[in-house]
C-alpha distance (Angstrom), angle and dihedral (degrees) to the residues before:
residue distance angle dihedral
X1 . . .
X2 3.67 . .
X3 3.90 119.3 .
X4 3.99 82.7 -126.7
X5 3.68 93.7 61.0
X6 4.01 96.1 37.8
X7 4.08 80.1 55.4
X8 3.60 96.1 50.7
X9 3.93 93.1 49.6
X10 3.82 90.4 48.2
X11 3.41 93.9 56.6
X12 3.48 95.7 49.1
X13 4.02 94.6 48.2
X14 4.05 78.9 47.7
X15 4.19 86.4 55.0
X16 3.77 94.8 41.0
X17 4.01 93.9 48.5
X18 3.52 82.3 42.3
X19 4.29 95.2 58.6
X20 3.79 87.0 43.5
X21 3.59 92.0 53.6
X22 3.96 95.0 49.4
X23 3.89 90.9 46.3
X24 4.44 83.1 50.1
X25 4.01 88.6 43.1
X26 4.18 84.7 44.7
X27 4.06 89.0 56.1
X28 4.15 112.2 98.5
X29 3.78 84.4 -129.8
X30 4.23 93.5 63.1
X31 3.72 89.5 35.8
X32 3.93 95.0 56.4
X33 3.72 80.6 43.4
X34 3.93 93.6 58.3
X35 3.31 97.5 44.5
X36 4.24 98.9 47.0
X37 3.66 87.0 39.0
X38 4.37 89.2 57.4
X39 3.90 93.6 33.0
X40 4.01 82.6 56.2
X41 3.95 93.7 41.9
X42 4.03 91.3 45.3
X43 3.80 93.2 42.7
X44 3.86 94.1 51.2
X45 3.12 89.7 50.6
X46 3.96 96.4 55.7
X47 3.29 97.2 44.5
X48 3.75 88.3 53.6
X49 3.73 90.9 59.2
X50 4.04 101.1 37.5
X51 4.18 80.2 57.8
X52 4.00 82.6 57.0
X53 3.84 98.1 38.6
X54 3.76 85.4 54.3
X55 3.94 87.4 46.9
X56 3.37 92.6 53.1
X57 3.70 99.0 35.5
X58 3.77 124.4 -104.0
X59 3.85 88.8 -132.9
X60 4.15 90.7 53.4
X61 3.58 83.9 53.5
X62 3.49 104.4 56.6
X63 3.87 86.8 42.9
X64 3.64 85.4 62.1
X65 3.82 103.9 50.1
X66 4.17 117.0 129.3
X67 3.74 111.7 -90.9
X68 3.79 103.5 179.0
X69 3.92 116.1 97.3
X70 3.57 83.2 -144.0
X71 4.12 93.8 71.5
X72 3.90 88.0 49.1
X73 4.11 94.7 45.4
X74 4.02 87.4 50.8
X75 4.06 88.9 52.3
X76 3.24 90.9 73.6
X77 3.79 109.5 62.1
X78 4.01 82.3 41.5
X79 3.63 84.5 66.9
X80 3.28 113.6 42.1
X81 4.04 92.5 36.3
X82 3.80 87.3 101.6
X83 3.46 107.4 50.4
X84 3.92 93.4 37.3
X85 3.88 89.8 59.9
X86 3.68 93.1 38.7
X87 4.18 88.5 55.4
X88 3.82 82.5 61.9
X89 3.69 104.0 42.3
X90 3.86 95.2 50.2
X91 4.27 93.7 43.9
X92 3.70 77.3 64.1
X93 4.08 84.3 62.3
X94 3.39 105.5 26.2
X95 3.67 134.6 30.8
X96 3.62 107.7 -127.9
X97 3.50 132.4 139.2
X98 4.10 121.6 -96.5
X99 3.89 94.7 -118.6
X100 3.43 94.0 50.6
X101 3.97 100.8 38.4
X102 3.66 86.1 52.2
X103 3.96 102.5 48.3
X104 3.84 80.5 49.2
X105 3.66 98.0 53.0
X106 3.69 95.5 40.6
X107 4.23 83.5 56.5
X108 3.89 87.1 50.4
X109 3.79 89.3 54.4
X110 3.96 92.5 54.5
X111 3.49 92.6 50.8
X112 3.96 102.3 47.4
X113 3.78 76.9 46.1
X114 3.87 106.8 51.8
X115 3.49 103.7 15.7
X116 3.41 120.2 32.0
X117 4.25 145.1 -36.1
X118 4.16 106.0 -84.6
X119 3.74 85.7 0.7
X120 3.96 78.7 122.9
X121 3.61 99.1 47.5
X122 4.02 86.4 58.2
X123 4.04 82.6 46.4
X124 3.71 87.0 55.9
X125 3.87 97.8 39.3
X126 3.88 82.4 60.0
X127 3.31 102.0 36.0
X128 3.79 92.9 52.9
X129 3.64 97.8 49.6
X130 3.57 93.8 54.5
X131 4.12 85.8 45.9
X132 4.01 100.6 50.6
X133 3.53 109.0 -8.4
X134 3.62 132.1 -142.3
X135 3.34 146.8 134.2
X136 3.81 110.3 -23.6
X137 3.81 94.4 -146.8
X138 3.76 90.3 54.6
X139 3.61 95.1 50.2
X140 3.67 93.2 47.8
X141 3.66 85.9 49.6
X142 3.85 96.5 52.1
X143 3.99 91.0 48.5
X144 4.07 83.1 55.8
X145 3.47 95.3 49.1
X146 3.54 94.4 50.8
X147 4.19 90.4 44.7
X148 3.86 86.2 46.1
X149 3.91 94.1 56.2
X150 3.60 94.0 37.8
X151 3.65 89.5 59.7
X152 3.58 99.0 47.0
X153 4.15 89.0 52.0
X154 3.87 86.2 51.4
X155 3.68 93.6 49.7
X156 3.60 91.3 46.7
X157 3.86 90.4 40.6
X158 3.47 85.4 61.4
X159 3.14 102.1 51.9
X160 3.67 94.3 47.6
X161 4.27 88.6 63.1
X162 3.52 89.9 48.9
X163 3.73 96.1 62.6
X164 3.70 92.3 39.3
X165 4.07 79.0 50.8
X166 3.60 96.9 46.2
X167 4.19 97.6 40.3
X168 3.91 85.0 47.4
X169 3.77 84.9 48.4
X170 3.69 106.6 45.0
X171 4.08 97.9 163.9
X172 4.00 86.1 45.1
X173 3.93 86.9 51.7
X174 3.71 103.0 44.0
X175 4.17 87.5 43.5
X176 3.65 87.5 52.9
X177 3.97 96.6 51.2
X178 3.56 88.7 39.8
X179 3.62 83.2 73.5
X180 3.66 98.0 49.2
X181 3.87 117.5 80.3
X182 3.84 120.4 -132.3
X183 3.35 94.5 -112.9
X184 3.66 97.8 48.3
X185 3.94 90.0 48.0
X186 3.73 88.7 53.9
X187 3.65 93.8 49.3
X188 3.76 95.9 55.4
X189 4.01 88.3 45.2
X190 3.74 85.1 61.2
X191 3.34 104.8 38.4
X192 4.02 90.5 55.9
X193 3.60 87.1 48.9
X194 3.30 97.1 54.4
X195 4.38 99.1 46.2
X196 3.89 73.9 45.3
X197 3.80 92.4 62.0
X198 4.23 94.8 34.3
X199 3.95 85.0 56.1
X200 3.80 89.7 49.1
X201 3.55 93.0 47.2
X202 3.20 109.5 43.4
X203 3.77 97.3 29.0
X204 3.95 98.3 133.4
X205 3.71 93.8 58.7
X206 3.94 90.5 47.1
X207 4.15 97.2 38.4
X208 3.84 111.5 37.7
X209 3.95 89.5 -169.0
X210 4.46 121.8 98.8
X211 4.04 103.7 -96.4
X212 4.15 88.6 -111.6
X213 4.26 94.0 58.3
X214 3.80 85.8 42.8
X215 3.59 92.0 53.3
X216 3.70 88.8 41.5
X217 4.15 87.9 52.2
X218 3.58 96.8 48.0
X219 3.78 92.7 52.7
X220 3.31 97.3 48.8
X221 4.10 95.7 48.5
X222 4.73 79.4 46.7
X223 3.43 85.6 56.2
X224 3.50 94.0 52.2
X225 3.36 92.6 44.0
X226 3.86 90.6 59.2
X227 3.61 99.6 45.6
X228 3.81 89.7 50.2
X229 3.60 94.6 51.8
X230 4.30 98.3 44.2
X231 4.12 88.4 40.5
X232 3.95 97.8 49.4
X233 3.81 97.8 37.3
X234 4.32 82.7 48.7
X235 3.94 86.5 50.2
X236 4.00 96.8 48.0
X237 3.85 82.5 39.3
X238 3.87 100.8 53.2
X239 3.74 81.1 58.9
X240 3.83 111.3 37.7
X241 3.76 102.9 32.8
X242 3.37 94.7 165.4
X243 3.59 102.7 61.7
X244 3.79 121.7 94.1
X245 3.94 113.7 -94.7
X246 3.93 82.7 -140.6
X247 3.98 90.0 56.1
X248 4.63 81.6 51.0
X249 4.22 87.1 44.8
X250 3.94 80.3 54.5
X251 3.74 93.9 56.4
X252 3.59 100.2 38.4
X253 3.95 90.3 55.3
X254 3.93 84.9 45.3
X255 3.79 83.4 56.3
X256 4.06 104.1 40.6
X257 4.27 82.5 52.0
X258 3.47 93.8 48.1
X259 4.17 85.4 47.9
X260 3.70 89.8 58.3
X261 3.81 103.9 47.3
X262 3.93 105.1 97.1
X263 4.28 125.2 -120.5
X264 3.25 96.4 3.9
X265 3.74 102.8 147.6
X266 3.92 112.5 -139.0
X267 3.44 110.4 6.4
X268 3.66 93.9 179.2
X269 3.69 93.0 66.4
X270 3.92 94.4 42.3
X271 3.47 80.4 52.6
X272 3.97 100.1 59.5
X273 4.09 86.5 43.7
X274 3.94 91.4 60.3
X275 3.49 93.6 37.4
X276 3.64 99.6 53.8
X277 4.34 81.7 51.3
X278 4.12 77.8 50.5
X279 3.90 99.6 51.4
X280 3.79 90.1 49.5
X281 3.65 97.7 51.7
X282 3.65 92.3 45.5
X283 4.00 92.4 41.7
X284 3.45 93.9 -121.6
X285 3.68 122.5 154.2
X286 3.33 103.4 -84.3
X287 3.95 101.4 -163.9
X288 3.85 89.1 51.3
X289 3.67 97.7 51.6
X290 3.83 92.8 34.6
X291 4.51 84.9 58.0
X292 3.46 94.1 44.0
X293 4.22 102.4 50.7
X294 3.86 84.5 41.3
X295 3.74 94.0 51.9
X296 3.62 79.7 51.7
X297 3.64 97.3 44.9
X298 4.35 91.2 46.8
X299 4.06 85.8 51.1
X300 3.29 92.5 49.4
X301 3.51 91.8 52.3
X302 3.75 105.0 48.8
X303 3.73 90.4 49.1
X304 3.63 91.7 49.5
X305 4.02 85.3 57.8
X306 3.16 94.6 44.7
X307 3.64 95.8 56.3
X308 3.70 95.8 42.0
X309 3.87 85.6 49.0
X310 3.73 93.7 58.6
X311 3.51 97.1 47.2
X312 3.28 105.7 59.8
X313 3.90 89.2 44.5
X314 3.77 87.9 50.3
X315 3.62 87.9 51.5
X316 3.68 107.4 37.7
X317 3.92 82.1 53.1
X318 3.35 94.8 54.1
X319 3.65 91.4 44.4
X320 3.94 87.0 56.9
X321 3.56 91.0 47.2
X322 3.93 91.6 55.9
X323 3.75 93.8 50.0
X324 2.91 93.3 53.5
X325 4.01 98.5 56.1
X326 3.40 117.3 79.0
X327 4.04 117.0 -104.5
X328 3.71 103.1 -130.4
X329 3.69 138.3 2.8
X330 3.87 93.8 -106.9
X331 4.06 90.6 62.8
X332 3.80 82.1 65.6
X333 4.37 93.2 58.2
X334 3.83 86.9 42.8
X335 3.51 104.6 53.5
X336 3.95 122.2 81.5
X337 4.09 101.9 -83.8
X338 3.66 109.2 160.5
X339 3.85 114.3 -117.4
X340 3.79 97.6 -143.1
X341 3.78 84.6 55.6
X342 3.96 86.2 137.8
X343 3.75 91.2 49.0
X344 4.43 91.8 60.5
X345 3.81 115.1 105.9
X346 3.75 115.0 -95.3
X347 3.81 122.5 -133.6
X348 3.51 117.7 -105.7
């Protein structure tokens, strides 16, 4: 059987699994299940870091929260970094306007967020059918391809800061290998240059996209990778000069692996847990770093409302405003129009 074919009925398997898993996730059962399941994850989670804040002392905290405008202007392009380079990467696919693509994206973002890992891909897999159209296995595909090559630059990305950690960090680097046999070291080398060749090879049944608009895709998600990286070490910097820009390159690859792992509900949160684990290891002041990823964290979620908030307004409106326009010309000839319209009484 041709590698072709085999493709074509694994994909379809993938689609059928993937309808009996929506009508499972549509059951009351698996919703209750969901939403216990992230209530437990999220509260865990908090009452990890209220131990801490009480460790650390609420009121050392506070002392410690970002006063420089310049920490607040830089939040900005950290959060909308994402769905800015997304609004280019998919009107590569999909011809959409900007407005829309971005509103859209921006939605996506709160849900992967709030609610649940590729919760906003299904959003936009939705959302873009009702938009433009189309086959629904081709848009599911696209969204893939995308997620598949924004994974790979991620992995890579991380690898990248890693070596710039280790060769800024020679006794780190040499401690660490010393604790990897030569066997085992020559192992991994061949085992990543082997997935490295598979990829290569059989690209086209792994990436859907032409080679030039996934080259154009995974520059665009590096480039966001590098502007995220130089603007939120500057913004962590500009208020904790002191600390060690190896100790930030930590946290930022603590934060790009944490980005990868899939529905993981609130990120941001599971973030601040491991990073106030990370700040005592690395005897960094904790009440510093602890106000500045939760100033973070509290921006992140008031925008994320705000967004949501707007949407569905936007939406329901525009819902309203459909309803109330009639559906075709001919509802306009049946309904009850009087025919002496011209004789009625104007207003003066």
């Amino acid at each position: 059987m041709k590698l072709k074919t085999i493709y074509a009925e694994s994909v379809k398997s993938l689609q059928n699994a993937g309808g009996h898993w929506l009508i499972i996730l549509k059951a009351p059962w698996a919703k209750a299940i969901l939403k216990w399941s992230r209530i437990i994850f999220v509260a865990a989670i908090l009452c990890y870091m209220i131990v801490h804040f009480f460790e650390i002392g609420l009121g050392n905290i506070w002392n410690n929260l970002p006063v420089k405008p310049l920490f607040y202007i830089l939040y900005l392009p950290l959060f909308f970094l994402l769905p800015l380079s997304e609004v280019f990467i998919y009107k590569i696919i999909w011809p959409v306007s900007y407005r829309k693509l971005f509103t859209a994206l921006l939605v996506k973002k709160v849900y992967n967020s709030e609610v649940l890992g590729y919760s906003g891909e299904v959003f936009l897999f939705w959302w873009v059918r009702k938009e433009i159209g189309g086959n629904s296995t081709d848009i599911m595909r696209l969204i893939k391809d995308n997620n598949v090559l924004s994974a790979i630059v991620s992995t890579l990305f991380t690898i990248i800061i890693l070596f710039i950690f280790f060769e800024t960090n020679p006794t780190v680097f040499n401690s660490w290998v010393q604790k990897i046999a030569d066997s085992q070291l020559y192992f991994l080398i061949i085992s990543a240059g082997i997935v490295a060749a598979l990829v290569i090879k059989f690209k086209k049944y792994i990436i859907s996209l032409s080679l030039l608009s996934s080259l154009e895709i995974f520059a665009i998600h590096f480039l966001r990778h590098v502007l995220l990286v130089v603007i939120q070490i500057y913004q962590w910097h500009i208020i904790l000069p002191e600390i060690s820009l190896h100790i930030w390159f930590t946290f930022v690859v603590a934060q790009i692996v944490l980005a990868i792992l899939p529905f993981v509900p609130n990120k941001d949160l599971l973030f601040i847990s491991i990073s106030i684990s990370m700040s005592t290891m690395l005897q960094a002041p904790l009440a510093a770093v602890t106000a500045i990823l939760l100033v973070n964290s509290v921006m992140d979620r008031t925008l994320h409302l705000v967004i949501y908030s707007y949407y569905q307004f936007f939406t329901q409106k525009k819902k309203i405003l459909t309803d109330l326009q009639p559906e075709s010309p001919e509802l306009l000839q049946k309904a009850a129009i009087p025919t002496d319209i011209e004789t009625l009484p104007l207003k003066s």
